[in-house]
C-alpha positions in Angstrom: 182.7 200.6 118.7 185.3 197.4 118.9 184.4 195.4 115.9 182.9 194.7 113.3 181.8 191.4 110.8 183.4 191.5 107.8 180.3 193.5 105.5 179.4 196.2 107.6 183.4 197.0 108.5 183.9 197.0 104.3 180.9 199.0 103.5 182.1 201.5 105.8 185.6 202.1 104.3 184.4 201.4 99.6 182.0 198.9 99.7 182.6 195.1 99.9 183.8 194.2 96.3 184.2 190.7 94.8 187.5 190.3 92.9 190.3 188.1 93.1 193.3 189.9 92.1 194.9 192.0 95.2 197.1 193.5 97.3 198.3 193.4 101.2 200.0 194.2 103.5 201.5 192.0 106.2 203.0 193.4 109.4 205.1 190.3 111.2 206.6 191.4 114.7 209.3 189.7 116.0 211.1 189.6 119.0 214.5 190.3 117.2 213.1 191.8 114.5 209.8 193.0 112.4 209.3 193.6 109.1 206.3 195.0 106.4 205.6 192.4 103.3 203.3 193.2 101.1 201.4 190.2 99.0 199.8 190.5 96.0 197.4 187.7 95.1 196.5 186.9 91.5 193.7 184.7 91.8 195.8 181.6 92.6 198.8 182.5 93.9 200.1 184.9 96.3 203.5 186.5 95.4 205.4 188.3 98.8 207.9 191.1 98.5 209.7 192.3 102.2 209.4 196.4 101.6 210.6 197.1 104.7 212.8 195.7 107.9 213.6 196.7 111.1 215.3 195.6 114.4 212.9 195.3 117.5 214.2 197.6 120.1 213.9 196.6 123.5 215.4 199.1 127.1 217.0 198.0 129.9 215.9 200.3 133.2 217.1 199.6 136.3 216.1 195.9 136.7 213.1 195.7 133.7 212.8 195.3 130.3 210.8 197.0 127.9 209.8 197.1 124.5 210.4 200.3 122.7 207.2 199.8 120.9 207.0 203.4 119.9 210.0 202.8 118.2 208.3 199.7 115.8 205.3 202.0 115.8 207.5 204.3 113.4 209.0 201.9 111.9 205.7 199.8 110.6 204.8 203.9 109.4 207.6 203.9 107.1 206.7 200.5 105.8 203.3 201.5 105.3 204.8 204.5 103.3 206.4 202.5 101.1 203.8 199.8 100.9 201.0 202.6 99.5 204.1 203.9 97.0 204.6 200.4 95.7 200.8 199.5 95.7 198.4 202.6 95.7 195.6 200.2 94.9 196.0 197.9 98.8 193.3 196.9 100.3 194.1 195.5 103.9 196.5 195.2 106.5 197.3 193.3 109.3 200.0 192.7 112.3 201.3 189.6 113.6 203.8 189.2 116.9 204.6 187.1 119.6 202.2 186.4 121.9 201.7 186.9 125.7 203.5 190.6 126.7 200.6 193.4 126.4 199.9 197.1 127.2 197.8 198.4 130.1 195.8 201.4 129.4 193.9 203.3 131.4 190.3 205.0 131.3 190.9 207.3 128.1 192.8 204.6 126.5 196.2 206.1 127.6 199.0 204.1 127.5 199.9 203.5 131.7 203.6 201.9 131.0 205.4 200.2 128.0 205.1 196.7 127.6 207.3 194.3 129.5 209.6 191.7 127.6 208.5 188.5 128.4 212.1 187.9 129.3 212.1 190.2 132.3 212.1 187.8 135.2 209.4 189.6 137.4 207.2 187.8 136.0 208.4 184.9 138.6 206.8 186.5 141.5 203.4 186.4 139.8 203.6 182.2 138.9 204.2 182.1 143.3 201.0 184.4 143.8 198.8 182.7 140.9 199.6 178.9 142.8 198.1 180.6 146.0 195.0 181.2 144.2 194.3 178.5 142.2 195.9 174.9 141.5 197.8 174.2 138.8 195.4 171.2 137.8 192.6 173.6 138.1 193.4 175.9 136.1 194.7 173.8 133.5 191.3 172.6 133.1 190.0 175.5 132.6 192.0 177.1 130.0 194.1 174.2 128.4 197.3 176.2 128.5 200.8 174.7 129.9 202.3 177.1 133.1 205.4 179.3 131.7 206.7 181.3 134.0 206.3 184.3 130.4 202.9 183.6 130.4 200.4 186.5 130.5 198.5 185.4 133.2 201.8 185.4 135.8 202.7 188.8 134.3 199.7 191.0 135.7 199.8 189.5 139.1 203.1 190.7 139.0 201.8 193.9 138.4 200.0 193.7 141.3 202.8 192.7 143.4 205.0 195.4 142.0 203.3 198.3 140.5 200.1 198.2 142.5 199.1 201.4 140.8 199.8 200.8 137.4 197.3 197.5 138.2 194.6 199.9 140.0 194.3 202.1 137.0 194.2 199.3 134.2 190.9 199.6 132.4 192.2 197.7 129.4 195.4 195.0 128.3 195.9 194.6 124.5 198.6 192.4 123.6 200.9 193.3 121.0 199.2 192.9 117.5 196.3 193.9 118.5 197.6 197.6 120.1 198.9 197.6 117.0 195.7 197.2 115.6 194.2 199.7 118.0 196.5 202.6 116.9 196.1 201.9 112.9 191.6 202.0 113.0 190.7 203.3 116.8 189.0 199.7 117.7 190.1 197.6 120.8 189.8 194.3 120.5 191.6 190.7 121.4 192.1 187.9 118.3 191.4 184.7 119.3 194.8 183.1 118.7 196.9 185.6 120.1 194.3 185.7 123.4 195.2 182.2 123.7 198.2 182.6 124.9 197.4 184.6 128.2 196.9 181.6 129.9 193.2 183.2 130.6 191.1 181.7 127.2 189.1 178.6 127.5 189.9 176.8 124.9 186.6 174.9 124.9 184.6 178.2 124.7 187.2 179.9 122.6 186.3 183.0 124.9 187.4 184.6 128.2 187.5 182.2 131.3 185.5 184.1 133.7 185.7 181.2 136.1 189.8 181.2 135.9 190.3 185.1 136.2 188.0 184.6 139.3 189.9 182.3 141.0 192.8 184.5 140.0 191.5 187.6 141.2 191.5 189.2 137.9 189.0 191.6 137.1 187.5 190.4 133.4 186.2 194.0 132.4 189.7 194.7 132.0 190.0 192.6 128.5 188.6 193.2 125.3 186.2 191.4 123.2 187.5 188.3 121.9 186.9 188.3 117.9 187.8 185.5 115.5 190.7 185.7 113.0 189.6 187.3 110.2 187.3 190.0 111.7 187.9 193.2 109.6 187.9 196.0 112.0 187.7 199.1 109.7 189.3 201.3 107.4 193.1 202.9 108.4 193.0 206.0 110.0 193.1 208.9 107.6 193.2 206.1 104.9 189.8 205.1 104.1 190.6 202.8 101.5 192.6 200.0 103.4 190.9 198.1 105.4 192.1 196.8 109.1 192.2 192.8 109.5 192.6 190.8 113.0 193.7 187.4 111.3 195.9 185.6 113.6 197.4 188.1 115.7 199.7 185.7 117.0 202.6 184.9 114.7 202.6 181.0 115.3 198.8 180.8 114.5 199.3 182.2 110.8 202.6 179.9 110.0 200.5 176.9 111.2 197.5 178.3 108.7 199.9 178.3 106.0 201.7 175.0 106.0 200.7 173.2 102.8 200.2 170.4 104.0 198.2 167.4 102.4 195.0 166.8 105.0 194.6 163.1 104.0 197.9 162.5 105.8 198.6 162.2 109.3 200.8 165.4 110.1 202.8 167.3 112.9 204.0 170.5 112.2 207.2 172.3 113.9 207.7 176.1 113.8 211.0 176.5 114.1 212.6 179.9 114.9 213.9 181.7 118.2 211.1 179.3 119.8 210.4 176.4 118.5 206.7 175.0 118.5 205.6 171.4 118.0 202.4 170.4 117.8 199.2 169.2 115.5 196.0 170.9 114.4 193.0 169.2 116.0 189.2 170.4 116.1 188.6 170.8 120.1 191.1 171.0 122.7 193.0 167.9 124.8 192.9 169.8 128.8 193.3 166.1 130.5 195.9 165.5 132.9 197.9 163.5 130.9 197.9 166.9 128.6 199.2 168.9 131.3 201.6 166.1 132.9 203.4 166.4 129.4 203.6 169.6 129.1 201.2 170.4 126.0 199.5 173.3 125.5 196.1 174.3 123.7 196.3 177.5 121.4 193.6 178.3 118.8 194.5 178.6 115.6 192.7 179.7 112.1 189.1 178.6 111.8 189.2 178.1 115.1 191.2 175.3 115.2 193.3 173.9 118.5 196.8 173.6 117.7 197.9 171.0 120.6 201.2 172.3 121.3 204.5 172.5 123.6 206.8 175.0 123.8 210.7 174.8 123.5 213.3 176.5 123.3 214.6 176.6 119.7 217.4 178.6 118.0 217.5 181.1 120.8 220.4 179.5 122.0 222.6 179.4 118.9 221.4 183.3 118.6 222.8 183.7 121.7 226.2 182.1 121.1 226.3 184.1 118.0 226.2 187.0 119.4 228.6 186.3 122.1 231.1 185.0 119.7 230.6 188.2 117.5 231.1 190.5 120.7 234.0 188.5 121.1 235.8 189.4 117.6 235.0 186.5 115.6 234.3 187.4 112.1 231.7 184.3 110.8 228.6 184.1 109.0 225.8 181.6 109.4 227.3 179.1 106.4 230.3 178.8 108.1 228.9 177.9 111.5 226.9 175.1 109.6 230.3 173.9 107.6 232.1 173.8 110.7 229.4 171.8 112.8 228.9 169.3 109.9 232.5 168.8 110.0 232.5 168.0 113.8 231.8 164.5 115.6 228.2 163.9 116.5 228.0 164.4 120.1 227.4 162.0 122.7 225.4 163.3 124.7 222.4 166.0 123.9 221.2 168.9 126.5 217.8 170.1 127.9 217.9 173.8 126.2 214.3 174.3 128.2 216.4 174.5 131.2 215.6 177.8 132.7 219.5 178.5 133.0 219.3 179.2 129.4 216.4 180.7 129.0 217.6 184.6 129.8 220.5 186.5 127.9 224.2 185.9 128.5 227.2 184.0 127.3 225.7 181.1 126.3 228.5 178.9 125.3 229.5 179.3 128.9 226.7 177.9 130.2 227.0 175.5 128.3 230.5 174.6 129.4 229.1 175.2 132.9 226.4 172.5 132.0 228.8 169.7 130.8 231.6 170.6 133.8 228.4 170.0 136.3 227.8 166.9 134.7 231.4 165.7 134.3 230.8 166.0 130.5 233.5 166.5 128.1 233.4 170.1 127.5 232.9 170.9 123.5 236.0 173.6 122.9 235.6 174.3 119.0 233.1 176.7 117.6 231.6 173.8 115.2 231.2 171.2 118.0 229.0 173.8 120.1 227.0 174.3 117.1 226.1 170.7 116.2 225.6 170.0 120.0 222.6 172.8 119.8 221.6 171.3 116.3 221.7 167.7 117.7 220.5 168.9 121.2 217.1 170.5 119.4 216.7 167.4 117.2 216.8 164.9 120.2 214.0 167.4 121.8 211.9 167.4 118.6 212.2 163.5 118.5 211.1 163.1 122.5 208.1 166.1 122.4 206.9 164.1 118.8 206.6 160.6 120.8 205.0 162.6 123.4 202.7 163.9 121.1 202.0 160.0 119.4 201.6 158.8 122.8 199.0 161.2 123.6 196.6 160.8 120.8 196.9 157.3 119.9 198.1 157.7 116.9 201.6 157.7 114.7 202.5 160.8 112.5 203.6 160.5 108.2 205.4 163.3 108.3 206.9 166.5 110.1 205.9 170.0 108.1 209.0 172.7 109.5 208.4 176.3 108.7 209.7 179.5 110.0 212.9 180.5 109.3 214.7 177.3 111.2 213.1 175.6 108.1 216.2 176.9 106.3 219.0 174.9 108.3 219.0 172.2 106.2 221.5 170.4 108.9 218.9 170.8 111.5 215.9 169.4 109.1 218.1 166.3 108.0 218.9 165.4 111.9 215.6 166.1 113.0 214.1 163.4 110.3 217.3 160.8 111.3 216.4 161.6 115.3 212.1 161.5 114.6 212.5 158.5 112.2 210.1 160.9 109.7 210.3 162.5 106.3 210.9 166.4 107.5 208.9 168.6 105.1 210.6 172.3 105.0 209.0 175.1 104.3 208.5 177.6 103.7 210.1 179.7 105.7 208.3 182.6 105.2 205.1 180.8 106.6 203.8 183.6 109.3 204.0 187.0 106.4 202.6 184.1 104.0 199.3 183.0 106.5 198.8 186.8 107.1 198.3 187.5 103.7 196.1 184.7 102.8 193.9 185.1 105.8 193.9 188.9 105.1 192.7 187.4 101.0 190.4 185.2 102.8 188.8 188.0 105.0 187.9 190.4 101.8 186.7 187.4 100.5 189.5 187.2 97.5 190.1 183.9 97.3 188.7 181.2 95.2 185.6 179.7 96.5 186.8 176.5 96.0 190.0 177.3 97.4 191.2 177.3 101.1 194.1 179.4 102.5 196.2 176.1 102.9 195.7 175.2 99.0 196.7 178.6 97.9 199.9 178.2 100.0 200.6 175.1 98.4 200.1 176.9 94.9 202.5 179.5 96.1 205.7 178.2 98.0 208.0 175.5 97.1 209.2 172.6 100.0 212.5 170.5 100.2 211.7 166.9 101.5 214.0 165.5 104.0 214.1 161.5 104.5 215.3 160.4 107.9 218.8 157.9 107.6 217.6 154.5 107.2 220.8 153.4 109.5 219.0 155.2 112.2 220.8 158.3 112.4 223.3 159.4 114.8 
């Protein structure tokens, strides 16, 4: 069995029970780090408390990169522990990650190798074998997803290419959440949001594109059924009393669900983070040229929702530069690196971090040096004027993806709603509003554990009737408005 509606799941674990107050548990997966929250909802609002954090382990052998998702296996069990200790009485839980690295299993559900980082270049060789099969245009149409060389799709052709028997014996690929999911209840399946980002939906039919993974030469029995978020898959194993949620698997989905934003205004919404997402929520899905030609992608969100969005790189690069400089000695902490850089000059110039020479790991401020040397750039030598060129850099970015955005629909945007934990660098959210000419609305920045939770609420049917998950974030979070320099900004 690989799913269930939300009744006959609940009557299998203590009956499906109408009542506001409870508790949940939230499992967010990141690719630096993951952590267990548990939520407990009075009726109106939903109060969050982190029980447990942990850093997400990746392996370097011989040329790959793994996930050590064994490792965050035990550590989501020891948050679970103390989740049960601090609320005996929870009722649900559910994973969010990342979206587009999975696990192939084979015919008894075995795992047949760990899951690759999305970082791992290999994936390269599958974007040249995918352009044999199909055309770019093409397939665009058919699934409404931008090409990235991380994407899903590009990753099991190189599986083909490279480990032709690991590809052979693959009878199943769950991404992340949703193995996750698998080893907490026994039941397979692939969440709607988080399926979207395989590069292999439609985001018309909001299910598998047969016609796509044909041209691709990808055999579609090897994916699960595609559920929507909020499908209650079952009770825990050897826990009969919590239930097993599919919200939105993907992480970006559930901070989008969140956002409290005001739905008689024209909005964008920007999840800032290690990536950084920009996009708007719109009821059916934009796969035109001019789409694709831009560079925007089609994800479904809560509800079943398209969030119209492009990718970008987003604080990856300062967390790469931190960790450089740290390696290096220097004794900081993340105030000081935002004193220093609003003590430095603004920058004249901005850079394209979406160039793919800073997409992988290394020393990052030399690349950047590299970059401006290349360019016959001055060269920023203090710690502070690096950081505000990344700040500024990634504000220019938001401004540029924002008009493209504008231009696309026909229509001009109110305001910008940031959430995610970028949401917290005020310096970032005050040059974003100067650079997008837009009142920057941040927070929170807890928005991915917070749209768990309330979808989990909304799944065991605990929120007000009169109430959607987006009201009851509003109730529950507080938001710092940022008004863009009337002088223009920098």
């Amino acid at each position: 069995m690989v799913g269930f509606a939300v009744d006959e799941c609940w009557q299998l674990t203590k009956g499906h029970i109408h009542m506001q107050a409870s508790e949940h548990l939230a499992f967010d997966l990141g690719a630096s780090s993951g952590r267990a929250v548990l939520g407990r909802f009075d009726g109106s609002r939903m109060e969050m408390q982190e029980v447990h954090r942990w850093a997400t382990p990746n392996e370097v052998e011989g040329e790959r990169l793994y996930w050590d998702l064994d490792a965050v296996w035990g550590s989501m069990q020891e948050g679970l522990a103390i989740a049960l200790k601090e609320a005996p009485d929870l009722c649900s839980l559910s994973v969010d990650s990342w979206g587009v690295d999975y696990v192939p299993l084979g015919s008894t559900m075995q795992t047949l190798r760990r899951a690759h980082v999305y970082r791992d270049p290999r994936s390269a060789s599958g974007e040249v074998l995918a352009w044999q099969r199909v055309a770019r245009e093409e397939l665009y149409s058919m699934t409404g997803v931008a090409s990235h060389p991380i994407n899903t799709l590009f990753q099991v052709l190189a599986d083909e290419q490279m480990t032709p028997e690991v590809y052979a014996a693959t009878c199943c690929r769950l991404l992340i959440a949703d193995y996750m999911h698998w080893r907490f209840c026994d039941r397979f399946v692939a969440e709607m949001s988080l399926a979207s980002t395989t590069q292999l939906l439609s985001a018309n039919s909001r299910s598998w594109s047969v016609e796509a993974m044909k041209a691709l030469q990808i055999d579609p029995v090897t994916w699960p059924r595609v559920v929507p978020s909020g499908t209650v898959l079952g009770p825990v194993r050897d826990i009969p009393n919590v239930a097993v949620i599919a919200g939105c698997s993907h992480d970006t989905a559930c901070a989008v669900a969140a956002i409290p934003a005001d739905e008689r205004s024209s909005w964008a919404f920007l999840s800032s983070g290690t990536w950084s997402l920009l996009g708007v929520e719109i009821p059916t899905p934009i796969c035109t040229p001019a789409a694709m030609e831009a560079g925007f992608t089609n994800e479904v969100g809560y509800g079943g929702t398209i969030r119209l969005l492009k990718n970008l790189t987003g604080l990856w690069v300062l967390q790469e530069c931190e960790r450089v400089w740290r390696e290096a000695g220097m004794n900081f902490d993340y105030t000081e690196l935002l004193d220093e850089a609003s003590r430095a000059a603004p920058p004249v110039y901005t850079i394209d971090f979406n160039d793919p020479q800073f997409s992988t790991p290394g020393n990052m401020p030399k690349r950047i040096a590299d970059w401006c040397r290349e360019r016959s750039m001055s060269v920023p030598s203090e710690r502070g004027d690096i950081v505000r060129l990344i700040l500024e850099s990634l504000a220019e970015v938001y401004r540029t993806t924002l008009e493209s955005l504008s231009t696309l629909l026909g229509r001009r945007f109110e305001c910008l709603h940031v959430v995610g934990g970028g949401s917290r660098n005020r310096l970032l959210n005050q040059w974003t509003a100067d650079r997008c000419g837009v009142p920057v609305i941040a927070g929170p920045s807890e928005a991915t554990a917070l749209g768990n939770l309330l979808i989990q609420a909304g799944a065991m049917n605990r929120l007000p009737a009169d109430s959607s998950v987006r009201e009851v974030s509003a109730a529950s979070v507080q938001t710092e408005t940022f008004q863009p320099n009337q002088s223009g900004g920098p």
